[in-house]
C-alpha positions as CSV (number, residue, x, y, z in Angstrom):
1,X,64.7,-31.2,21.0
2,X,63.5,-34.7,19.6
3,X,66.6,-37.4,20.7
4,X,66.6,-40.1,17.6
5,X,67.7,-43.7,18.3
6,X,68.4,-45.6,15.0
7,X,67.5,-49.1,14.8
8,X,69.2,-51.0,11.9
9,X,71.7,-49.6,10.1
10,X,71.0,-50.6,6.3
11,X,71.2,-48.8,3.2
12,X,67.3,-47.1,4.2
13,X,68.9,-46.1,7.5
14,X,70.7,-44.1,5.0
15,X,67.9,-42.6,3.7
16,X,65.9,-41.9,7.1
17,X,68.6,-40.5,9.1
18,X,68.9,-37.5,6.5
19,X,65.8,-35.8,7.3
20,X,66.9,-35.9,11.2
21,X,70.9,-34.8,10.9
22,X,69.3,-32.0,8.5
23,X,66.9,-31.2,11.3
24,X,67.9,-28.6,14.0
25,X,64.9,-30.1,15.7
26,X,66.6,-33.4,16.3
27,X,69.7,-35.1,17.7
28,X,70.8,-37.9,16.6
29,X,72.2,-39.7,19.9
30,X,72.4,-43.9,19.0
31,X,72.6,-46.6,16.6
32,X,71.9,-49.9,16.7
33,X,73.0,-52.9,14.4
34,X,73.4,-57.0,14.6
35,X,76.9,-55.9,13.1
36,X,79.3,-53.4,15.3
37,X,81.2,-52.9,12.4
38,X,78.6,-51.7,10.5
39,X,76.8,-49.7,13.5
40,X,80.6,-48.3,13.9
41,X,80.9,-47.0,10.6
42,X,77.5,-45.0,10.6
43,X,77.9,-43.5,13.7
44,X,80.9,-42.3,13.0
45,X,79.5,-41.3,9.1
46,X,76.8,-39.9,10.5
């Protein structure tokens, strides 16, 4: 299984984090943004 890492946490993070949540290849397993709030909020979205 492929472990994926986000880095930034913008509105393309949205887009590129699709194909891996979709995948049952991959697991998403961190996040990473200059604002916890915002790094928060997708982890928990996502």
């Amino acid at each position: 299984m492929l472990k994926v890492g986000i880095i930034g946490c913008g509105d393309i993070a949205n887009l590129n984090v699709l194909g891996y949540i979709r995948s049952q290849d991959a697991e998403l397993v961190a996040v990473c943004d200059t604002d916890l709030k915002t790094a928060g909020e997708k982890l928990e979205r996502w």
